[in-house]
gemmi code that builds the backbone of each chain (N, CA, C; Angstrom):
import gemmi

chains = {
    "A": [
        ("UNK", (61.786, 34.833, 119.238), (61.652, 33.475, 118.724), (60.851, 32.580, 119.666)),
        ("UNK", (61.253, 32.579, 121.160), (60.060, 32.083, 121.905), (58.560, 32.480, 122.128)),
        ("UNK", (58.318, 33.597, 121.811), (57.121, 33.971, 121.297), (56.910, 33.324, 120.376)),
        ("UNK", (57.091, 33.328, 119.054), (56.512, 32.509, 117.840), (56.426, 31.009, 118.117)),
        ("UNK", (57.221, 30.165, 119.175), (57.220, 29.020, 119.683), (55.908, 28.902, 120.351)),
        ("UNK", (55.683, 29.734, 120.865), (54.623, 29.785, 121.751), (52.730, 30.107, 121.005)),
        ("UNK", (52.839, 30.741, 120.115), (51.636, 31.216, 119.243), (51.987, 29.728, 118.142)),
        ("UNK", (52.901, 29.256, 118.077), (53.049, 28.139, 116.817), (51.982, 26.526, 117.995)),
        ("UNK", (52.176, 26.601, 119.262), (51.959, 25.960, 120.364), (50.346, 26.350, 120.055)),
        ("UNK", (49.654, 27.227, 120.505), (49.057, 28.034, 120.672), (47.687, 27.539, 119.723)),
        ("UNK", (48.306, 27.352, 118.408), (47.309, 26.898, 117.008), (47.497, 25.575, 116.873)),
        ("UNK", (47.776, 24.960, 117.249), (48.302, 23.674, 117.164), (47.141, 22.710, 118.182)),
        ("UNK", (46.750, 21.548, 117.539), (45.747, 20.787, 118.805), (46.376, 20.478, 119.509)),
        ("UNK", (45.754, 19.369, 120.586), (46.720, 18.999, 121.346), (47.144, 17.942, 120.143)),
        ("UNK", (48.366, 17.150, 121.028), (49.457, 16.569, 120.300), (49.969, 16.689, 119.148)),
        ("UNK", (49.474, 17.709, 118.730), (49.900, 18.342, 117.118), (51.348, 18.554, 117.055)),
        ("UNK", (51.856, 18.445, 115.783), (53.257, 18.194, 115.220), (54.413, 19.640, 114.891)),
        ("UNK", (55.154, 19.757, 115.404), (55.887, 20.797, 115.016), (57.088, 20.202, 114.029)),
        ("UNK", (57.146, 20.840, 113.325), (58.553, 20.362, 112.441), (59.246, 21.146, 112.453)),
        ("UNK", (60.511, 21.426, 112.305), (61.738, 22.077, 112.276), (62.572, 21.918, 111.523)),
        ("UNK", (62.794, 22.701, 110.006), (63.583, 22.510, 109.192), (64.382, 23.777, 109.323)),
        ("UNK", (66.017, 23.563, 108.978), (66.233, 24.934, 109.232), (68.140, 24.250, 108.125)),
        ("UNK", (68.939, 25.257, 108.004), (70.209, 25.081, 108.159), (70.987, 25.247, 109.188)),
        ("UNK", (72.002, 24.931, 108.996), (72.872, 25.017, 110.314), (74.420, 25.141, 109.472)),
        ("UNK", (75.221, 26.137, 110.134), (76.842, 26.510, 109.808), (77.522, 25.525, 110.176)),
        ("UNK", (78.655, 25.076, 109.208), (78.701, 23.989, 109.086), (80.001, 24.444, 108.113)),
        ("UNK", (80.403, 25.353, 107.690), (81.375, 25.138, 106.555), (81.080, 24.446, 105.692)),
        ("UNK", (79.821, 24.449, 104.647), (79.589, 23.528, 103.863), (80.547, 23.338, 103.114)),
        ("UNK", (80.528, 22.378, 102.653), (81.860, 21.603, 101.896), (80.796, 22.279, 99.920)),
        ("UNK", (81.941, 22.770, 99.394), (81.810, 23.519, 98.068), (82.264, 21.955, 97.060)),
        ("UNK", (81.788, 21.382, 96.170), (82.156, 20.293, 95.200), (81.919, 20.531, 93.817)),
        ("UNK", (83.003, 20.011, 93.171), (82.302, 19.776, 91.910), (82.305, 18.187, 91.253)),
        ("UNK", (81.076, 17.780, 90.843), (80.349, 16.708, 90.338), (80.316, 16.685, 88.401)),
        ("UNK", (80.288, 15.384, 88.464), (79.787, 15.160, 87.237), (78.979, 13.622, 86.907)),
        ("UNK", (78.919, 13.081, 86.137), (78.294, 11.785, 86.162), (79.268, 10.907, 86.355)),
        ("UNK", (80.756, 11.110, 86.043), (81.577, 9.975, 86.796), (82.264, 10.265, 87.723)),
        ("UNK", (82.878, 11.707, 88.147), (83.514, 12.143, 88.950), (83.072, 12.963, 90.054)),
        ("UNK", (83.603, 13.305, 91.135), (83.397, 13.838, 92.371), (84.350, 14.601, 92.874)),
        ("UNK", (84.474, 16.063, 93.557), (85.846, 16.426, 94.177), (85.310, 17.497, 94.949)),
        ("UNK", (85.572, 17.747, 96.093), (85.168, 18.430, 97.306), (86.470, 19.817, 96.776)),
        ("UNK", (86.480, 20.829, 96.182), (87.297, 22.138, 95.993), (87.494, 22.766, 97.619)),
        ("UNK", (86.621, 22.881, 98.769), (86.682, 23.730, 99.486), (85.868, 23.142, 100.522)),
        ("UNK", (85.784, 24.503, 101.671), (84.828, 24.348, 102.324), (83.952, 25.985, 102.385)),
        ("UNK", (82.884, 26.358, 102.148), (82.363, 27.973, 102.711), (82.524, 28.430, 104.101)),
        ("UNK", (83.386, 29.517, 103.673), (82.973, 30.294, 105.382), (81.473, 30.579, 105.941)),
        ("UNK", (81.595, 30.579, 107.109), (80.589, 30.996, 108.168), (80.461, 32.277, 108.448)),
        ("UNK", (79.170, 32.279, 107.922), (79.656, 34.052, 108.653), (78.472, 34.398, 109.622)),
        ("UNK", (78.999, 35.143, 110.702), (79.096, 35.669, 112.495), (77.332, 35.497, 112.194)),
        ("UNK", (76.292, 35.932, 110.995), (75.439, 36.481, 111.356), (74.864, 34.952, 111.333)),
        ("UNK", (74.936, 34.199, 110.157), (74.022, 32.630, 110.510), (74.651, 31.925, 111.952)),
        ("UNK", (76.041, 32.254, 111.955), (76.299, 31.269, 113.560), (75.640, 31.967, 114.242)),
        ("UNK", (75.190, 33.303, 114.742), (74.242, 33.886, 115.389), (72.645, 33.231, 115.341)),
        ("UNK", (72.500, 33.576, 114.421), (70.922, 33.210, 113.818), (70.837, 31.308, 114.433)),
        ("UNK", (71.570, 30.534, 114.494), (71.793, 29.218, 114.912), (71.939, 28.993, 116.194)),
        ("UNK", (72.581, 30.020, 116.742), (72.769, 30.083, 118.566), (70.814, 30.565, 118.941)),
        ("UNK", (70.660, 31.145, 118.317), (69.310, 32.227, 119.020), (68.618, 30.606, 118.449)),
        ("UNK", (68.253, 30.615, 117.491), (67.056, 29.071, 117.351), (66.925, 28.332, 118.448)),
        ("UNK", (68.781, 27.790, 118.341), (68.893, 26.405, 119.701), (68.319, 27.052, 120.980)),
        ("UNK", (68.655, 28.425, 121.002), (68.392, 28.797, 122.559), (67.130, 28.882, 122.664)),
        ("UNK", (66.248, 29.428, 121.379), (64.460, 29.641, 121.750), (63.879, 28.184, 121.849)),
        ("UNK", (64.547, 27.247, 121.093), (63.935, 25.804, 121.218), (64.362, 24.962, 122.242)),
        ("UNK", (65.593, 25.129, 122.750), (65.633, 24.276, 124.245), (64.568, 25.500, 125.396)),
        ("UNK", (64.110, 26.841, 125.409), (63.401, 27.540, 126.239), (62.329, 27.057, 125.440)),
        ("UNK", (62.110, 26.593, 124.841), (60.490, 25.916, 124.772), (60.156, 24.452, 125.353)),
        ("UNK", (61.403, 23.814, 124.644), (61.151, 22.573, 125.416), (61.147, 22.702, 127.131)),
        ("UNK", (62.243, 23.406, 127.696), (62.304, 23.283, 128.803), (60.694, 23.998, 129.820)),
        ("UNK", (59.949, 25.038, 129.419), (58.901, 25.246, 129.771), (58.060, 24.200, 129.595)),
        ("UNK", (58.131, 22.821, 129.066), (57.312, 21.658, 129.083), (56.011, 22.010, 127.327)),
        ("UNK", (56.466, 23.386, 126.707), (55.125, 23.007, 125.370), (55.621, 22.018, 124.365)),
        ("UNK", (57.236, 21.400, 124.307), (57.115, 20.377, 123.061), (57.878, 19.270, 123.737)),
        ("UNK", (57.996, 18.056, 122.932), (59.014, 16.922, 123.373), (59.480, 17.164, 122.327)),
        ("UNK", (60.647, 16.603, 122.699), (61.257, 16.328, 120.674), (61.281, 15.029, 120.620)),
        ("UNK", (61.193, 14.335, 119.344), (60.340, 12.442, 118.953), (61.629, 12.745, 118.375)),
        ("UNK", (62.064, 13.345, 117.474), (62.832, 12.664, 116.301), (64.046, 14.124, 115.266)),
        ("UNK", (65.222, 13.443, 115.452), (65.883, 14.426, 114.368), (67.142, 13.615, 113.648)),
        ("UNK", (67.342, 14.649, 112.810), (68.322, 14.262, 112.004), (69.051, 15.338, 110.670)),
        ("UNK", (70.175, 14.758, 110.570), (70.780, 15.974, 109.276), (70.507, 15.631, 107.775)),
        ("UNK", (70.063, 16.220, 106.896), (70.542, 15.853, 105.658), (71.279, 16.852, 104.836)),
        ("UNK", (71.750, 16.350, 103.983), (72.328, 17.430, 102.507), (70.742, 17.980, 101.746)),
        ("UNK", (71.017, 19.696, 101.485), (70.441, 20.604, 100.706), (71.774, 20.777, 100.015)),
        ("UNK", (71.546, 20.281, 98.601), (72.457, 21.140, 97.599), (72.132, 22.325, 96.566)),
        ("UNK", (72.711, 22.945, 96.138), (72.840, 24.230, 95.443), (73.618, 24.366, 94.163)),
        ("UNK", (73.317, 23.898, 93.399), (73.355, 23.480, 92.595), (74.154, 24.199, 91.115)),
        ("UNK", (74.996, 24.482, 90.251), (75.186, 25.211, 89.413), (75.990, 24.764, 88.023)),
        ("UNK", (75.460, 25.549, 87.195), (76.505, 25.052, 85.864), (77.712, 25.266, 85.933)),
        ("UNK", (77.966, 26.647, 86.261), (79.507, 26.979, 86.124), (79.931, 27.703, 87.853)),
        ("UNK", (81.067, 27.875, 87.774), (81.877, 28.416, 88.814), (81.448, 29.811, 89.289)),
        ("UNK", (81.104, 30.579, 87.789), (80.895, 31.869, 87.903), (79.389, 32.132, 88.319)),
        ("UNK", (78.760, 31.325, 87.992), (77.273, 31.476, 88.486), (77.069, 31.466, 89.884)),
        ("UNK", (78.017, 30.597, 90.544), (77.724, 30.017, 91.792), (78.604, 31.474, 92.864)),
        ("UNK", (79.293, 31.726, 92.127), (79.855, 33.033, 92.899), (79.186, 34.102, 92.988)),
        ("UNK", (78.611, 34.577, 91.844), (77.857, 35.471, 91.621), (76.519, 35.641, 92.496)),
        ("UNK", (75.759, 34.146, 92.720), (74.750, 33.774, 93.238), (74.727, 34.195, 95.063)),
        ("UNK", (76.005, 33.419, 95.593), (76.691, 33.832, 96.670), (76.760, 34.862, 97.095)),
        ("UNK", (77.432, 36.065, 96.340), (77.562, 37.462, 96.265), (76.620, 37.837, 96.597)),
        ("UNK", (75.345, 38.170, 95.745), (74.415, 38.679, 95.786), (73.468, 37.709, 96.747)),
        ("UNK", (73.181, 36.852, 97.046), (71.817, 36.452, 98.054), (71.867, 35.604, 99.512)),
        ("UNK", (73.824, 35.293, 99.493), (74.539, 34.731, 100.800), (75.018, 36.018, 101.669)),
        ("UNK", (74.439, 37.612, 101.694), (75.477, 37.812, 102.184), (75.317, 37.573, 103.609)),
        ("UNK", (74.814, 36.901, 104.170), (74.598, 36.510, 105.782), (75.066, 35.570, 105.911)),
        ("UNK", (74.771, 34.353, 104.985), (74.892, 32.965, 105.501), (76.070, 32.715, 104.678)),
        ("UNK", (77.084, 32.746, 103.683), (78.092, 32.090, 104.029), (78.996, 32.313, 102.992)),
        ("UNK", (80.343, 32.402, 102.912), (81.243, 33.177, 101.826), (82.302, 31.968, 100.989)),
        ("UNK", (82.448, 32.256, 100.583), (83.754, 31.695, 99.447), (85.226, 32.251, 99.855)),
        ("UNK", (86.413, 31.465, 100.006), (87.535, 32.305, 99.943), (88.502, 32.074, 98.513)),
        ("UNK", (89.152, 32.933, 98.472), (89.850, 33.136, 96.791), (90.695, 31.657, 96.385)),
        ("UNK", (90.755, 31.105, 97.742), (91.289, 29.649, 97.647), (90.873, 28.803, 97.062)),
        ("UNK", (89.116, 28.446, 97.585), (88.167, 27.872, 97.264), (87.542, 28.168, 96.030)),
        ("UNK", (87.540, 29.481, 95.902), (87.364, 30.258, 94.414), (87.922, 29.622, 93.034)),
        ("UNK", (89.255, 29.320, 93.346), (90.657, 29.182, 92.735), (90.375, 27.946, 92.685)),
        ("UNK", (90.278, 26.727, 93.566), (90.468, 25.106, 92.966), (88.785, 24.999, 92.959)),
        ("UNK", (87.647, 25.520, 92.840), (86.787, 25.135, 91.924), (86.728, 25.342, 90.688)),
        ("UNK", (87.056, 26.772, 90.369), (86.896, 26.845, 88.907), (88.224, 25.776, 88.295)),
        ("UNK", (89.127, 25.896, 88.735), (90.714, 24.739, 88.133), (89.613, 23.534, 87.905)),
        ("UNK", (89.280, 22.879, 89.294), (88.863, 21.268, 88.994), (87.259, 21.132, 88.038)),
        ("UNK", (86.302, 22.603, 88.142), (85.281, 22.476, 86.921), (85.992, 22.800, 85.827)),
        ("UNK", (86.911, 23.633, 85.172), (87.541, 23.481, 83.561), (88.534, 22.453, 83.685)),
        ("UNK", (89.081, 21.342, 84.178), (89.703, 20.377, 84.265), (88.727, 19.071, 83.995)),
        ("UNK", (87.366, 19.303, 84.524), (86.640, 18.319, 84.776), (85.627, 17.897, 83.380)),
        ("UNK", (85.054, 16.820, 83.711), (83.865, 16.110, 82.744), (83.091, 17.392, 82.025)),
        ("UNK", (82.581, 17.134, 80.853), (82.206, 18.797, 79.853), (80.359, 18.550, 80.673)),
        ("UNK", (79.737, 17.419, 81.335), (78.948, 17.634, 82.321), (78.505, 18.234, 83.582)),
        ("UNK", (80.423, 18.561, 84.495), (80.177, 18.916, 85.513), (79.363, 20.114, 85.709)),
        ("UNK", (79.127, 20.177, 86.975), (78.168, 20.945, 87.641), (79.146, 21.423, 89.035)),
        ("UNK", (79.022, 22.605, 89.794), (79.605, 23.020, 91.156), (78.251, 23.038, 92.009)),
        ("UNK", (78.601, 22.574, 93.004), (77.226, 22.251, 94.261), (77.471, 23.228, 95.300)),
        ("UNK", (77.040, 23.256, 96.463), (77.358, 23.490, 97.982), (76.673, 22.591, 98.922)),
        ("UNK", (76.744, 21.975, 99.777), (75.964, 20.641, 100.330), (76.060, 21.349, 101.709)),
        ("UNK", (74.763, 22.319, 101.612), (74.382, 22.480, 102.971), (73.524, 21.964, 103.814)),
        ("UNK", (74.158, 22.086, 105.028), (73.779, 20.735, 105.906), (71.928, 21.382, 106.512)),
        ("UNK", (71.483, 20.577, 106.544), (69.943, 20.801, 107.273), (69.691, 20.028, 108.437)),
        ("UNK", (69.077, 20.548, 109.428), (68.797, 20.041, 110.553), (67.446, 19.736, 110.673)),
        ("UNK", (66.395, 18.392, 110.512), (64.864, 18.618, 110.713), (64.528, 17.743, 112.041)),
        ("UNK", (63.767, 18.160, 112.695), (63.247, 18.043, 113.992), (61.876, 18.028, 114.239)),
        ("UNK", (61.590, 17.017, 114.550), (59.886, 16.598, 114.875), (59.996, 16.749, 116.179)),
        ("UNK", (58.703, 17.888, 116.746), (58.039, 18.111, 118.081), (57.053, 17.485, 118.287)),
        ("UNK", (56.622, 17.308, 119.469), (55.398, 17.035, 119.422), (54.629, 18.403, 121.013)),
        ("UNK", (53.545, 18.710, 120.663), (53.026, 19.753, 121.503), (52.840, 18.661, 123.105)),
        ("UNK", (53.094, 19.520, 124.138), (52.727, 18.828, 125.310), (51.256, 19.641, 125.934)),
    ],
    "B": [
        ("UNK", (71.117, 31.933, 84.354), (71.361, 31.417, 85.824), (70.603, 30.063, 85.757)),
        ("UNK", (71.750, 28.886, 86.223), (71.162, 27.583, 86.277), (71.053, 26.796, 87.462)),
        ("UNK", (70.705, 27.675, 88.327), (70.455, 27.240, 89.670), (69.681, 26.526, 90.001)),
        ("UNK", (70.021, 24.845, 90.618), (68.781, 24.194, 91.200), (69.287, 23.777, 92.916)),
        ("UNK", (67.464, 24.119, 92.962), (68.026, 23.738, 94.696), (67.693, 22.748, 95.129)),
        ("UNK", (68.275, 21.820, 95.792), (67.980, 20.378, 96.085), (67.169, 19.655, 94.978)),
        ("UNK", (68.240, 19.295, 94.146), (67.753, 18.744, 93.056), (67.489, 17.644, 92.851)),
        ("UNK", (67.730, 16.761, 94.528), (67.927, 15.196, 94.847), (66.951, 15.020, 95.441)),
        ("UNK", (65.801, 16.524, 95.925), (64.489, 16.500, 96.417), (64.788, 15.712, 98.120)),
        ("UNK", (65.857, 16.008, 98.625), (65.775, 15.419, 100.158), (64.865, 15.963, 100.942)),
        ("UNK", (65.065, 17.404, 101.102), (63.869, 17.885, 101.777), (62.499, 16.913, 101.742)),
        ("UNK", (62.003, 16.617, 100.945), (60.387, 16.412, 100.904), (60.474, 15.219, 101.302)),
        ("UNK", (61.477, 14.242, 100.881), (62.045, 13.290, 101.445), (61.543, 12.986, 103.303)),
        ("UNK", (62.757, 14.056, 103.764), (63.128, 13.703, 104.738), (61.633, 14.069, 105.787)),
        ("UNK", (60.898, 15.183, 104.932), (59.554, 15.857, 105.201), (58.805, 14.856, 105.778)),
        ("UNK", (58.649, 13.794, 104.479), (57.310, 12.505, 104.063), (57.658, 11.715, 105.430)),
        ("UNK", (59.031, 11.510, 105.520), (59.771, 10.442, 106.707), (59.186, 11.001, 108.362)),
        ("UNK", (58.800, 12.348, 108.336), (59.249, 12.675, 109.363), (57.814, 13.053, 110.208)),
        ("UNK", (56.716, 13.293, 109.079), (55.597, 13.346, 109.927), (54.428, 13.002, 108.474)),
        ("UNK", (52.917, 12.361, 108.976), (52.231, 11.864, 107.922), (51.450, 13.672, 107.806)),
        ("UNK", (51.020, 13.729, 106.323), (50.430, 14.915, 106.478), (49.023, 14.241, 105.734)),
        ("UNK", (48.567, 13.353, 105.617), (47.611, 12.981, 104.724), (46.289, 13.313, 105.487)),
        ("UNK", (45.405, 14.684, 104.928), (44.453, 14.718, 105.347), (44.053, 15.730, 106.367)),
        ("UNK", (45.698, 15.974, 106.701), (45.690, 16.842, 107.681), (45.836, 18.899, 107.535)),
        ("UNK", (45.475, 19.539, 109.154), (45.425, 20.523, 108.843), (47.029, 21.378, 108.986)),
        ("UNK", (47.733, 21.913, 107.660), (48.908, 22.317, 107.684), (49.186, 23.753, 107.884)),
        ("UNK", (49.636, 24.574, 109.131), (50.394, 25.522, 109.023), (52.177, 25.961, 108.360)),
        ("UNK", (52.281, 26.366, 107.478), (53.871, 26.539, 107.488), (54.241, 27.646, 107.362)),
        ("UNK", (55.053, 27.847, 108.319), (56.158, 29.291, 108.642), (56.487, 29.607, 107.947)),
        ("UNK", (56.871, 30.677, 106.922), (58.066, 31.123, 106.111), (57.941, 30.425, 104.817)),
        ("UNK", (56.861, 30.511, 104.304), (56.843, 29.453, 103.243), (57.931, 30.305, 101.743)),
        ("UNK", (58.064, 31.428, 101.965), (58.645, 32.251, 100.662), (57.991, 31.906, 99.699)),
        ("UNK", (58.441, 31.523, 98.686), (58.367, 31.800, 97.220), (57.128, 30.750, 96.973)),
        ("UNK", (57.251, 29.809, 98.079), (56.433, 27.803, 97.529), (57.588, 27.050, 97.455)),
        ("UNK", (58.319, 26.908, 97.666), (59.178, 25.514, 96.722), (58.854, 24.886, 97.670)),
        ("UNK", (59.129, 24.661, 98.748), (58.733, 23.767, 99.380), (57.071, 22.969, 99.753)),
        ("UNK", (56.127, 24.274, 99.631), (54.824, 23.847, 100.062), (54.227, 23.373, 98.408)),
        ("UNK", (54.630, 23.526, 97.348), (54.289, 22.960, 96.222), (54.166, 21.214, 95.888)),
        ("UNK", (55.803, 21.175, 96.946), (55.954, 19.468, 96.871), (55.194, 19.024, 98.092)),
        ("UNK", (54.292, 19.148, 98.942), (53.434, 18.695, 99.591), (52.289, 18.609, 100.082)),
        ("UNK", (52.134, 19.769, 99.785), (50.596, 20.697, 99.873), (49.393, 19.451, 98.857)),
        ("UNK", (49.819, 18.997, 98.274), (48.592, 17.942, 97.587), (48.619, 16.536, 98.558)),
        ("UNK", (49.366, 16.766, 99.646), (49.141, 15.638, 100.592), (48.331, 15.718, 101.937)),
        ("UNK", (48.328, 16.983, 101.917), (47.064, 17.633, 103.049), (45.893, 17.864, 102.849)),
        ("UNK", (44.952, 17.881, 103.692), (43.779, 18.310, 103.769), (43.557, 19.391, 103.624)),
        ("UNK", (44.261, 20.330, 104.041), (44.773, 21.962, 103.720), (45.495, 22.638, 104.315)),
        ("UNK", (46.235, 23.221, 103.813), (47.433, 24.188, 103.882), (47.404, 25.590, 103.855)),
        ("UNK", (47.732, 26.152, 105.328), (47.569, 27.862, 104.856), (49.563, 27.980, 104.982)),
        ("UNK", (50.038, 28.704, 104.414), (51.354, 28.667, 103.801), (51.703, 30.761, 104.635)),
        ("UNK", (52.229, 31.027, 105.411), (52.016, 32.498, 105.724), (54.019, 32.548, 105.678)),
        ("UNK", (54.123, 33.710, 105.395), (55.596, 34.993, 105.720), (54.867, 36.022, 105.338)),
        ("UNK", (55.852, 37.219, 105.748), (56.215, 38.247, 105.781), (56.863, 38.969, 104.488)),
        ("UNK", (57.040, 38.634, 103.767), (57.784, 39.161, 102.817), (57.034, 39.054, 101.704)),
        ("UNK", (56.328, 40.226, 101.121), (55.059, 40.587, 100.174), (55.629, 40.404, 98.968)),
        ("UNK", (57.109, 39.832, 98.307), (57.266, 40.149, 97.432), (57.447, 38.734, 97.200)),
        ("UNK", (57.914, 37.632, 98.253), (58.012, 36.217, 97.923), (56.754, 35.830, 98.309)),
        ("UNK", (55.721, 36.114, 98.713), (54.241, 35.867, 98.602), (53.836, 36.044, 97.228)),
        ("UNK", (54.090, 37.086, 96.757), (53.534, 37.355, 95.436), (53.727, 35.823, 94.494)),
        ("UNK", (55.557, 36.054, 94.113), (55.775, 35.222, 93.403), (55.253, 34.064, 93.835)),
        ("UNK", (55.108, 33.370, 95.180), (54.124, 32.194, 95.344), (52.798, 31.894, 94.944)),
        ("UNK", (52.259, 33.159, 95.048), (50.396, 33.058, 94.126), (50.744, 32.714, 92.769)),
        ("UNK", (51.788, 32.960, 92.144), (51.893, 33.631, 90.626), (52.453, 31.855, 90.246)),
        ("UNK", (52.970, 31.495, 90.911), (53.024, 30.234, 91.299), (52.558, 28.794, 91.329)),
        ("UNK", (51.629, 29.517, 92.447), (50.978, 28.201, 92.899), (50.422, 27.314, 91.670)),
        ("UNK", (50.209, 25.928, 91.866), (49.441, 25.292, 90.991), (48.032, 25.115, 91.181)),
        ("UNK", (47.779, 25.271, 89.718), (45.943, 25.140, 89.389), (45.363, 24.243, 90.706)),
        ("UNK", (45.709, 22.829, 90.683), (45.508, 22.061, 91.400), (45.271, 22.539, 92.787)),
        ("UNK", (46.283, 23.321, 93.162), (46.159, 23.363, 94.593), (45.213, 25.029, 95.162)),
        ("UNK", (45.103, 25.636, 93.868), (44.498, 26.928, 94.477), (43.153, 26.731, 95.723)),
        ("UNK", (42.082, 25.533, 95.768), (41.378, 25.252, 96.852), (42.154, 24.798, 98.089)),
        ("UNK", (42.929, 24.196, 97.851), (43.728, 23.317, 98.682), (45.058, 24.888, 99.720)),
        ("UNK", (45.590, 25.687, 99.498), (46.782, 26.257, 99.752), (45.731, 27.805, 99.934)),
        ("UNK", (45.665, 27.906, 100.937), (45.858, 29.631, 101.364), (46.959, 30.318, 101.458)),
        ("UNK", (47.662, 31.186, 101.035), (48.896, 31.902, 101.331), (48.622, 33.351, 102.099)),
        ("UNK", (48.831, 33.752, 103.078), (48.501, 34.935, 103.749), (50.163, 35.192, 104.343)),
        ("UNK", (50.293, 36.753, 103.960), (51.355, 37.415, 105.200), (50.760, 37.827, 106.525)),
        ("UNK", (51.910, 37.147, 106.820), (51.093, 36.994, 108.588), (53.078, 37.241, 109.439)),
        ("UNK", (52.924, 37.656, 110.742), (54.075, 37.525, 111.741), (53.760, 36.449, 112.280)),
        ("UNK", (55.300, 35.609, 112.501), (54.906, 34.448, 113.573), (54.752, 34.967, 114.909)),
        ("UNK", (55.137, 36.241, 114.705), (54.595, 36.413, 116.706), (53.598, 36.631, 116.851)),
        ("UNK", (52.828, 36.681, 115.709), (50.945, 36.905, 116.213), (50.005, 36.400, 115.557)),
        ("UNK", (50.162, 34.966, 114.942), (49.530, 34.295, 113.923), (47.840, 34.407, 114.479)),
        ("UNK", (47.520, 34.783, 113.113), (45.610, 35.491, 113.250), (44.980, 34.318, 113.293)),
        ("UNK", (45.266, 33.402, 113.614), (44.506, 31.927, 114.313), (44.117, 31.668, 115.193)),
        ("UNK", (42.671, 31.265, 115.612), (42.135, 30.554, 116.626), (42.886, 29.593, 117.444)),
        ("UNK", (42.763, 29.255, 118.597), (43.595, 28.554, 118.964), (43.172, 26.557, 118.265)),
        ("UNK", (44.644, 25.968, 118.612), (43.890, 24.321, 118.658), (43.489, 24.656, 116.628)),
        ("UNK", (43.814, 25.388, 116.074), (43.117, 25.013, 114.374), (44.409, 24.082, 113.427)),
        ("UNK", (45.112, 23.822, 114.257), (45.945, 23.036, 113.174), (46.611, 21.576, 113.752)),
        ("UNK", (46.898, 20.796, 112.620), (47.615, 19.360, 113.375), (48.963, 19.591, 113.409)),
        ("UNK", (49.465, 20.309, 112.015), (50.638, 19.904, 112.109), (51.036, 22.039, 111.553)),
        ("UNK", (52.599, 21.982, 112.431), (53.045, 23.296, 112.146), (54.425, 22.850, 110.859)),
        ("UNK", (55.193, 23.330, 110.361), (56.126, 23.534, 109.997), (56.770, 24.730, 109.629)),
        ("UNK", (57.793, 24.737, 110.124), (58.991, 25.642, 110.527), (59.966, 25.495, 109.051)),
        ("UNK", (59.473, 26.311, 107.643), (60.452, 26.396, 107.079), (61.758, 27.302, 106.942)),
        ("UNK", (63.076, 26.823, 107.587), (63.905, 27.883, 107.674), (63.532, 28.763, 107.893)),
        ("UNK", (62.952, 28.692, 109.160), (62.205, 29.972, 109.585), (62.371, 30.284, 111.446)),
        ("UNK", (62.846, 29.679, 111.872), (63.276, 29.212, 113.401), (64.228, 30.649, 113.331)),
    ],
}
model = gemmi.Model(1)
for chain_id, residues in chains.items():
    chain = gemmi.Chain(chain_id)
    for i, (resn, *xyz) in enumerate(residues, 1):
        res = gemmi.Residue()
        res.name, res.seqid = resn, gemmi.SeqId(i, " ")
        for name, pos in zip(("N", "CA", "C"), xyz):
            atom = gemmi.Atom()
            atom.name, atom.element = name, gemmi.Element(name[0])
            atom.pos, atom.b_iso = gemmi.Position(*pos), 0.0
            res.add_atom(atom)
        chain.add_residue(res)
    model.add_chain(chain)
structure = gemmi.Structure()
structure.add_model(model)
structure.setup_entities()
């Protein structure tokens, strides 16, 4: 990863801009929404391989900064949501294309689908994963 | 399957907030499929868009918009050895790709 820091440095003019969008583990909080209502069902597990994948980033990007190629100007978190019609989609989805970054437990399973067939005939089930973006600047 | 991803569009959002791209020359990491370089790529001067993964490249050509086919190069490329001259770009971005 400090290699690619370094060739990303490398193509870059001087004072040219690095950005840094990424996720970060976080237990995203699992919800279900509708146009009048709101209810947080859960939170997603973490799993070992994104808290990994999140340790190695921080560590290649403070070993870049600290060799003097970026400053950092500017960061901050926002919500990426994920969006779904039903309960079963969003599990299914999980299953098949989370299996690194982050799991469901039968708990969470259990009071989403309850509070989406309880809920508005609009609702929708989300996941509000957190994003980290970070403006460099090349030194 | 009714999957939308950031359907509140923060990303591009927080993108626009965070550095000007107007005019400028854009590298981005990991671009996958486009979703992301679709919503900005008409704000640059030009955009080469590179990953690794020949099969979310594909679907990105198959993709891309009319508009931007002059504008957006897509090449698979490694970030550990990007086939660039040095000093050719203003701005990098790192999509989920760190």
């Amino acid at each position: 990863m400090v290699h690619a820091l370094e060739e990303v440095r490398r193509v870059l003019v001087p004072d040219g801009i690095l950005i840094d969008i990424r996720p970060l583990a976080d237990r995203w909080p699992v919800e279900v929404i509708s146009t009048r209502e709101f209810k947080e069902t859960g939170r997603a597990d973490d799993l070992l391989d994104q808290v990994n994948a999140d340790v190695a980033s921080n560590e290649a990007i403070v070993d870049a900064e600290s060799r003097g190629w970026f400053r950092r100007e500017q960061e901050e978190f926002f919500p990426f949501f994920y969006s779904w019609d039903t309960p079963s989609e969003m599990e299914k989805y999980l299953a098949e294309e989370w299996t690194d970054l982050a799991g469901l437990s039968e708990n969470t399973k259990a009071a989403t689908r309850s509070a989406w067939a309880l809920g508005d005939a609009d609702s929708r089930v989300r996941v509000r994963v957190k994003i980290l973006i970070t403006r460099w600047k090349k030194l | 399957m009714t999957l939308q991803k950031d359907p509140e569009r923060n990303e591009i959002k927080y993108l626009r907030q965070f550095v000007h791209l107007a005019g400028k020359r854009v590298l981005e990491v990991g671009c996958g499929e486009g979703r992301l370089t679709w919503q900005y790529a008409k704000w640059t001067g030009s955009t080469v868009a590179m990953d690794l993964d020949h099969d979310s490249l594909r679907v990105a050509k198959v993709d891309r918009p009319y508009t931007l086919e002059d504008k957006v190069h897509l090449t698979c490329a490694d970030s550990h050895d990007l086939p660039f001259s040095k000093e050719k770009f203003d701005i990098a971005i790192l999509a989920w790709s760190l």
